[in-house]
Structure formats: structure tokens, C-alpha cells
N, C-alpha and C positions, 0 to 999 in steps of 0.2 A: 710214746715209743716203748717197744718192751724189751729190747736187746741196745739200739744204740741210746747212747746216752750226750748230752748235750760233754763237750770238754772242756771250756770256761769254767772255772768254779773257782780262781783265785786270780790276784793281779799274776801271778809266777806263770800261768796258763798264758795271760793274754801278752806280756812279753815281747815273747819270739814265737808263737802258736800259732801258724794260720788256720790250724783242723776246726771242725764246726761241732762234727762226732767222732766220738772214739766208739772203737766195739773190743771188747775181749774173748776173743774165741774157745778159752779154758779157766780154768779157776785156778788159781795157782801155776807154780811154774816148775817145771822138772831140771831148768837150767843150774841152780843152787850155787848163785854169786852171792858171794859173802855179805855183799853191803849192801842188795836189795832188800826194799820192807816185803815184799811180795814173798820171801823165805816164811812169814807169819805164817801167811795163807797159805801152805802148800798143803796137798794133800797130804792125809798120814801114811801116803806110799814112798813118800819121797817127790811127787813129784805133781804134775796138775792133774783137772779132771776134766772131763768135759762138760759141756753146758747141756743140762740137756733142752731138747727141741729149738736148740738155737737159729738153725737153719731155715724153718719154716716160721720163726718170731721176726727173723732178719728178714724174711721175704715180704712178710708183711710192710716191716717198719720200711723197706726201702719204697715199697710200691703205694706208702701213701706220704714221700716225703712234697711239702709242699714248697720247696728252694733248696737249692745248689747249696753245698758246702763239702767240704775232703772229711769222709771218715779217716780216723787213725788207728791202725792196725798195727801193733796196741800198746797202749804206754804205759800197762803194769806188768804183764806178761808177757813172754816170746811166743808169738802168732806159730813161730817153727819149732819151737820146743817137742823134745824127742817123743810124745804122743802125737804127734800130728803126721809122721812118718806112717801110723798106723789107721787114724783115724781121719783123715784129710778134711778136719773140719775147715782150717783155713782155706784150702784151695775150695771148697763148698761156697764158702764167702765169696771169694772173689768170683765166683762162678756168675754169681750174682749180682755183683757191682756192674761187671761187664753187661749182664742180660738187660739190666736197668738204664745202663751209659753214668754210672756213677760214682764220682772223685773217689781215689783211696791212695794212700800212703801206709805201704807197710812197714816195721821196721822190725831186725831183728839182729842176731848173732847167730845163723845159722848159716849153712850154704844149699840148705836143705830147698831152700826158699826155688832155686835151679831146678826143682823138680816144675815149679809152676811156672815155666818163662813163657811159654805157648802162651797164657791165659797176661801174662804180664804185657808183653809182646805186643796182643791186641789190645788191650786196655790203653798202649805205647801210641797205638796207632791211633786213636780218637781223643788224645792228649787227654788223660785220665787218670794216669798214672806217675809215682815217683815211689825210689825204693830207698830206705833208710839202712844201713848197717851203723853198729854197735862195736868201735874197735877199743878199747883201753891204750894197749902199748905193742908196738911191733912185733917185743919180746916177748916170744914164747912162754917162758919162763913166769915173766909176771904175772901173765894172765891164766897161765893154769891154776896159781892156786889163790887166787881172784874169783874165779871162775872155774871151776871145777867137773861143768858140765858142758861147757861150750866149746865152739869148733877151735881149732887154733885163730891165729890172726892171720897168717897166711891162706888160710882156707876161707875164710871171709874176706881177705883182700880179693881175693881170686875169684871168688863169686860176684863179687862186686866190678871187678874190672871186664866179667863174660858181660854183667846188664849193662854196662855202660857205654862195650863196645858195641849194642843191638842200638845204642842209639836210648836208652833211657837214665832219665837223668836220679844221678844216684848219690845222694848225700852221707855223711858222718856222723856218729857222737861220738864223740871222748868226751862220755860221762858216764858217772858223775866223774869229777875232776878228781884227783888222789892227791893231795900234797903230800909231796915227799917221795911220790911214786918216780917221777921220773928223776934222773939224774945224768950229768953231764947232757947231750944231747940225745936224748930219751924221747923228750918230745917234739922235737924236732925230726927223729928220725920218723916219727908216729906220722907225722903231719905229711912228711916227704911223701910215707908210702902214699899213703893216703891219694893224694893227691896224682902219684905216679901207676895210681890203678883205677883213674876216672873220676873220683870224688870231685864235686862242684865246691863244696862246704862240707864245710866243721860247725858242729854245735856243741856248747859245752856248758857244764851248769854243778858247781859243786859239790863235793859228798855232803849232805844233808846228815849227820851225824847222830843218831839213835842208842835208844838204850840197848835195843836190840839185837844189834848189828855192829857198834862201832868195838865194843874191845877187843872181836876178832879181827876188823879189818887193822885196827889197832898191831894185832899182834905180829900179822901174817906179814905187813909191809916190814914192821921190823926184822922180820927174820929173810925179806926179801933184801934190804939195803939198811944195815947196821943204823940205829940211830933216826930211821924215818918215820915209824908211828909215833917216838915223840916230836918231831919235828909237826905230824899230822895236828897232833891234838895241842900243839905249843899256837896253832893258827884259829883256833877254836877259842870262844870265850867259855869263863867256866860255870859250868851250868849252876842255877837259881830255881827259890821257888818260884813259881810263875811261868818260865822260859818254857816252852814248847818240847814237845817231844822230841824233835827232831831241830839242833842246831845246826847254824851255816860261820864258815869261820868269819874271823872280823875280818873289817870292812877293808880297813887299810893294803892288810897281805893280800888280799882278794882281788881287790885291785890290781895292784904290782902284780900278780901273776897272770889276769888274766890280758893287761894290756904287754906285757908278752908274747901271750899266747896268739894273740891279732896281728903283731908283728912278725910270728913266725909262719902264721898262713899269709902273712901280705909277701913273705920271702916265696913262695911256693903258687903264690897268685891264684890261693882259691878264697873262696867267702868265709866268714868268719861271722857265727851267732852265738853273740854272750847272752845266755839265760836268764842271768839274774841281772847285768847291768846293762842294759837297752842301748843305750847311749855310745859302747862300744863296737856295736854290731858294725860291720863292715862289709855290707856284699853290693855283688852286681845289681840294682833294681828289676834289668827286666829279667834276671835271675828267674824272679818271684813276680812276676805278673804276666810269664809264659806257662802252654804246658796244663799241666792239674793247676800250677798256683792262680791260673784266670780263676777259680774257684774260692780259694782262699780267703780267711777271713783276717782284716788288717791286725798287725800287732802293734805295740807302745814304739817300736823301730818307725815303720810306715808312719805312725802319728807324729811323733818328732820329725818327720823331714817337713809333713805337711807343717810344722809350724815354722820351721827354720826357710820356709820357699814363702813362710809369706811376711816373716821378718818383722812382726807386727810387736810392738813392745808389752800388751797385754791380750792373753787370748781366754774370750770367754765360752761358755758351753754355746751359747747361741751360733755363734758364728764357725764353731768347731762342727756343731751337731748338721747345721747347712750344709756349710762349704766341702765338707769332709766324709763322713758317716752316711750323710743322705744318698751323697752319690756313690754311694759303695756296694753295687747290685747285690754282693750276695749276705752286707747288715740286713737283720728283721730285729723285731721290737726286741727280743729277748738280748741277743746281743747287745743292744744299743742297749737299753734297761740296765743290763752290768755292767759297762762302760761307765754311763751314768753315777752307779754306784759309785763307781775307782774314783771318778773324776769329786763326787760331793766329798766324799773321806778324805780326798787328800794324797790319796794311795797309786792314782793313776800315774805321775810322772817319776812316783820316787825311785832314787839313783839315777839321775837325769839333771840335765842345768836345767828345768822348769820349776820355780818353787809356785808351791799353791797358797793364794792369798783369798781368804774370805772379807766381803765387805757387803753392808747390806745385806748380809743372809745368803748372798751369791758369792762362788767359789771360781774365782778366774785364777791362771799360770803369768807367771814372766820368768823371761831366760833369767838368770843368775849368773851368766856365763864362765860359771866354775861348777864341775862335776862333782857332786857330793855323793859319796854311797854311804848309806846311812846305816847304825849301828843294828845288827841282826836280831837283836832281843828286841825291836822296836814293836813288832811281829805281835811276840808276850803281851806286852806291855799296852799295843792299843786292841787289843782281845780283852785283855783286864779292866782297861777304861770304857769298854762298850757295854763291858758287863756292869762294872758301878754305875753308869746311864741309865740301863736297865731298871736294876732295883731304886734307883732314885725316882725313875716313872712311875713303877708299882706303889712305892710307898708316898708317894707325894696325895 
């Protein structure tokens, strides 16, 4: 494929992911949110650029795909971002998804996105479609200087509650997560709107904290609410040689905040996907097996129910890969091959009551029945051991 790209490439992907592809219809991003990594990539105008010959690479790649899956439109850049007003690459895209009959989820922060609802609409109509918004905090305020190129939150509540009332089902982020960003009922009032402008669900997934990025968000939060970028970075372990570019706070806070946060959509009664920890996801099922999601590819969520419905005290790749994965029309070898992968490392249930037990050279789960979320350097740390593997092969 020369424009989509397979969007599996880590356990963090397969999660809460159902998408199969992602496409990015620009290089870089004119939005210029503080704590995006995509601020690296921008162009040196300030903002994105366009792809060239994307449209006719994208027509190819869709017209020889050989199985169903949702592309994701797109989860390093804003598909609406202020080039696109000009250049309609996005609505080009979905020109084409439709021509083809094929799954997309857009997501954005824009309300620009209402220029395309004709094209959404119909897409609506042959269930092919779901549209994502990008809200941070209610308030105004926080999210201008957050976000310094995006619509207000009211203007994306708003656009969001027009698709929702045509009947198309329209989901959340609040992400990455801000600790220290909300206070008093901050995110509660977030979730309310949220939810009082059509939202099904909330997805949410931590700041991933960068060299690049984090001592502004650092600063700006303090100067938003006295005292919160140290509170931000007091939830963060302190970085190590080895530890990854990008840290996640530890485990314990992360926790406690996000099993709040579940509580506060279970007050408001919409669905609730934790990112990073699986195990707390809370939504409706046939939520996600109506709609585009008949499309969808199962995540580590869907895997844990399938093992909790069959109650079995040890569950090996055999009977996982049959009973589960085979019957899941739109798995093919590549999928299932990284699955695979998650499942031999070790990697597949982690933050979950499944621990992984090797025996025999064979790697089967049993419940634990206590949720462990495990230390964020662990990341580091088995990249580092993959690597001394490595040269110990070479040099043996």
C-alpha cells in the first residue's frame, strides 16, 4: 500500500483500536497544541503540507484492498486542519471511501469537518461511518492556550451535537489526559457536555510526556491553575538512562484517576475507553459491533470478555486463536501474526488480571483476579532486554 498504512505497530494500538488503517492526509499539523509530538513535523510555515499525489495513491490502494477494515482519519494530524479549508484534500478522501463502500472514522478538533456532512451523511447511510472529536476541557480558557490553533470547545461541541443529531454516531477524546488540568468539577463538567451534545463515548489515554513538548505543557498548566504542572510532573517517574522518550505517569495515580474518570462517564451514562488500561474500559458491546464497527478489528477489551465468558482457569494461544481470532471476519494473517507476537512476549494482557505463564516453551494467561498496572519504565527496560538477546545471538 502506498498512502494507507497498516495502524497495529504496538500493544498501546491494539488496546482500544478497532481501525485496520490509518491515512494522514497532510504532513504536519497547522493546529500547534502544545503537547503534540506532531509540533516536530510541522512544516517550517508553521503549519502542515500536503501529501503530494495522495489522492490518486489513495485510489489505488483502496481499489486493490483485499478485506474490510476502518481506516482512521488520522491519529497524528488534524484531517481539518486550517489547510484543508483550502485544499480539500480530506473531503477528496472520503470522496473515495464512499465510491469504494469503505469503513472510515474521522477524527478531529475542528467544526470545519460540517463542511463534509453531505459526503458523511451518505457514508451514514450504508453504516460506514463514525466521527471522532477532540475535546480537552469545557473551558475555554484552558484550551486556548493548550491549543492555540483549534476551534473553541463550544464550536466542536456544536458540530458534534449537528452529526449526532443526523443520526451518526459520534464519539470523544479527552486526550491526552492533563493531570492537574482539571479541577474542582472540571472534568465532570467536560464529560456532561460531552455527553449533552450526542457523544456515545469517551476515550482517554495519558500525556505521554516528551522532551520536547513537556516543559511547555509544563508551564502553561501552571500558569493556568497555580501549582498544576508541578502536580503534572509530581505523577511522572523521574526520567533514567534507558527510559524512553516519551514517559507515562506511574501506575498507581494513573490509576486512581482514571477509575474516576469511568465513574464519571458511568454518572452521565455514556461508554468509557481507557487507553492504556484495558481492563477498565466500560462500554455498551453492541455499541462497537454496530454500524462501521461490524468492520472493526477486536481490541485487548473484546479479548478479555472473550476470556471472562469462558471462565476457564487457563487460556492457551490454541484455543484463543480458534475460538476467538478465527471467527473474527475481518482478523487476516497480519493481524493475528501481531497478536501472536503480544501474546509470546508477555505484552498482550499487560494491566489486566491475566498474568502470562510460560511452560514448556508455551505461553498461556490465568486470571489473577487483582488488576495490576504495571510500572511505565517496564517499556525501557524490556527494549533493553530485547536488545542484550540480540547481541547475545550475534555473539554466541
Amino acid at each position: 500500500m502506498k498512502v494507507l498504512r497498516r495502524f497495529h505497530k504496538s500493544i498501546l494500538d491494539v488496546r482500544s483500536h478497532q481501525w485496520k488503517y490509518q491515512l494522514e492526509p497532510y504532513r504536519g499539523c497547522g493546529m500547534g497544541c502544545v503537547y503534540c509530538g506532531a509540533r516536530r513535523r510541522a512544516h517550517l510555515g508553521g503549519g502542515g503540507r500536503k501529501r503530494k499525489d495522495l489522492i490518486p495513491l489513495l485510489r489505488d490502494d483502496l481499489a486493490g484492498l483485499k478485506s474490510a477494515g476502518i481506516t482512521y482519519i488520522s491519529p497524528e494530524v488534524d484531517p481539518y486542519q486550517p489547510l484543508e479549508k483550502a485544499l480539500h484534500v480530506t473531503r477528496r478522501a472520503l470522496e473515495l471511501f464512499l465510491e469504494f463502500e469503505c469503513p472510515v472514522v474521522p477524527l478531529t478538533k475542528s467544526p470545519l469537518i460540517l463542511r463534509d456532512e453531505d459526503l458523511l451523511l451518505e457514508l451514514h447511510k450504508r453504516d460506514l461511518v463514525s466521527v471522532q472529536f477532540t475535546v480537552l476541557h469545557v473551558d475555554p480558557d484552558m484550551t486556548r492556550a493548550l491549543e492555540p490553533g483549534v476551534a473553541l470547545p463550544r464550536e466542536r461541541l456544536e458540530a458534534a451535537a449537528r452529526l449526532a443529531g443526523a443520526g451518526i454516531p459520534v464519539h470523544f477524546h479527552i486526550s491526552p489526559y492533563l493531570p492537574g488540568l482539571y479541577r474542582g468539577e472540571g472534568l465532570a463538567d467536560t464529560i456532561r457536555a460531552i455527553a449533552d451534545h450526542g457523544g456515545r463515548c469517551v476515550y482517554t489515554n495519558p500525556l505521554g510526556l516528551r522532551r520536547s513538548s513537556g516543559g511547555k505543557t509544563v508551564r502553561i498548566l501552571d500558569e493556568l491553575n497555580a501549582g498544576s504542572g508541578t502536580q503534572l510532573l509530581q505523577m511522572y517517574p523521574r526520567r533514567r538512562p534507558g527510559m524512553p522518550r516519551t514517559i507515562l505517569p506511574r501506575s498507581e495515580l494513573l490509576l486512581r484517576d482514571m477509575e474516576e474518570f469511568r465513574e464519571i462517564c458511568r454518572r452521565y451514562k455514556i461508554g468509557f475507553v481507557c487507553e492504556f488500561i484495558p481492563e477498565l474500559t466500560d462500554v455498551d458491546p453492541a455499541e462497537f459491533s454496530a454500524g462501521v464497527f461490524r468492520y472493526g478489528l477486536p481490541t485487548v477489551y473484546d479479548m478479555l470478555r472473550f476470556c471472562e465468558n469462558r471462565g476457564d482457569a487457563v487460556l492457551d494461544w490454541a484455543t484463543f486463536d480458534s475460538e476467538f481470532l478465527c471467527r473474527c471476519d475481518v482478523v487476516d494473517g497480519a493481524f493475528r501474526d501481531f497478536v501472536l507476537r503480544l501474546w509470546e512476549s508477555g505484552d498482550l494482557f499487560r494491566n489486566t488480571r491475566l498474568v502470562p505463564t510460560r511452560s514448556n516453551g508455551r505461553m498461556t494467561y490465568r486470571s489473577d483476579g487483582e488488576l495490576k498496572v504495571g510500572d511505565h519504565s517496564q517499556g525501557a527496560l524490556s527494549w533493553m532486554n530485547r536488545l542484550r538477546r540480540m547481541r547475545v545471538r550475534l555473539f554466541q
